[in-house]
C-alpha positions as CSV (number, residue, x, y, z in Angstrom):
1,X,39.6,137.6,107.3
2,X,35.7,136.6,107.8
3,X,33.8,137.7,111.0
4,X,32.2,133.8,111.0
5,X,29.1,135.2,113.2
6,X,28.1,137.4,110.4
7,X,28.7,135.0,107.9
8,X,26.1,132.4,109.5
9,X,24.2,134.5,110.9
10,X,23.3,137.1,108.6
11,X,19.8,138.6,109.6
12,X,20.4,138.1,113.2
13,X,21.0,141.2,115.3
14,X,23.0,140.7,118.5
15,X,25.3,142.2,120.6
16,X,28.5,140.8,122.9
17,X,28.6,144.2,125.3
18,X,26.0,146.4,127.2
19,X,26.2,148.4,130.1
20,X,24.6,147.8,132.7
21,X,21.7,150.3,131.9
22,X,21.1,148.4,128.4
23,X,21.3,152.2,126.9
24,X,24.8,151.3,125.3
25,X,25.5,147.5,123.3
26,X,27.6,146.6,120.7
27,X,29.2,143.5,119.1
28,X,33.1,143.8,120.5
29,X,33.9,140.1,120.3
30,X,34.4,138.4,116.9
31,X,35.7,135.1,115.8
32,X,37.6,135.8,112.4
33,X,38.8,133.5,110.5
34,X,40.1,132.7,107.3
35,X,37.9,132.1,103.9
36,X,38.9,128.6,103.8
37,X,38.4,127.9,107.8
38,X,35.6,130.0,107.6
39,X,33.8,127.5,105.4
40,X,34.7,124.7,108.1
41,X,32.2,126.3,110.6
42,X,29.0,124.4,111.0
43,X,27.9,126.8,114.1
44,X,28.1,130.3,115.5
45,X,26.3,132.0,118.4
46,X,26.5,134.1,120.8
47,X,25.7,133.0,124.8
48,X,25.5,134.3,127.8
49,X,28.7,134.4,129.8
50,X,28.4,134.4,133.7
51,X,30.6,137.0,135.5
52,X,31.3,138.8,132.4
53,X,29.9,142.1,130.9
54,X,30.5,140.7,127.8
55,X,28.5,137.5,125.8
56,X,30.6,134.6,124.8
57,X,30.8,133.6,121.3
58,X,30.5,129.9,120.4
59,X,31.8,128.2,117.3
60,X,31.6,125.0,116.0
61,X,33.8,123.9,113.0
62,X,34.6,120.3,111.9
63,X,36.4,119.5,109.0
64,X,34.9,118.2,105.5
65,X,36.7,114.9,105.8
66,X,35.1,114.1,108.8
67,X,31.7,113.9,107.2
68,X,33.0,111.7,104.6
69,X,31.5,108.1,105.1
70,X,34.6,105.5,105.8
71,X,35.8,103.2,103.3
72,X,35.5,99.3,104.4
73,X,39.1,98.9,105.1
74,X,41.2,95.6,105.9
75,X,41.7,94.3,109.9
76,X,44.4,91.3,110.3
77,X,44.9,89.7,114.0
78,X,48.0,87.5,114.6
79,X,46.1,85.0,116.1
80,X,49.1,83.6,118.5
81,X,48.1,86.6,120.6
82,X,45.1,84.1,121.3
83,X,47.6,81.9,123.1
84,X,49.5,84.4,124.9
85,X,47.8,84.4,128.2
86,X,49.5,87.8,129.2
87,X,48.0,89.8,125.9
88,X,44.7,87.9,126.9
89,X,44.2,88.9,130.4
90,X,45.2,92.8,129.0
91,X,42.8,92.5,126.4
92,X,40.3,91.6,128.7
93,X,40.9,94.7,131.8
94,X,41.2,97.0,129.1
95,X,37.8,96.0,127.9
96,X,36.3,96.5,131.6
97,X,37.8,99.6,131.8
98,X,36.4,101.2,128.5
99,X,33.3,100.2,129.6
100,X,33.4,101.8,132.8
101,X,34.6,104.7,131.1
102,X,31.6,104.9,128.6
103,X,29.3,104.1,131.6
104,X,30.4,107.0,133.6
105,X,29.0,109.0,130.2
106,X,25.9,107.7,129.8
């Protein structure tokens, strides 16, 4: 098992725990991982935490694959759904309600 923090962030030094006097800290929280899932994270930190004595540690990972660039790939429509007035009108409320949705997110 890797301690990820470390492994990204090797000159840093930080700590998870103080008291409240600052004259004690250490690093108490870890996020260990795996060699292979280690290599997977893209981010490590350590944040503030409200209500805690202790920091938070963040980690982003994504996955190689993801970063490939897509192939082209092949779409076919059965255009009779163009006639079907039920698909039509479903197609169409769906398509005001994702953009609501992405709206809301802007």
């Amino acid at each position: 098992m890797q301690d990820v923090w470390r492994e990204l962030n090797l000159k840093k030094k930080q700590f998870t725990w103080r008291d409240k006097a600052y004259k004690v800290q250490c690093r108490l929280d870890y996020f260990l991982a795996s060699p292979n899932h280690a290599n997977l994270a893209k981010e490590c930190s350590i944040v503030h935490a409200p209500g805690s004595d202790h920091c938070a540690v963040k980690l982003f990972i994504q996955s190689d694959s993801l970063n490939k660039k897509a192939e082209l790939g092949f779409w076919k429509l059965n255009s009779s759904l163009l006639e079907d007035e039920e698909y039509i009108s479903e197609f169409k409320a769906n398509i005001k309600l994702k953009t609501t949705e992405i709206n809301t997110y802007i």
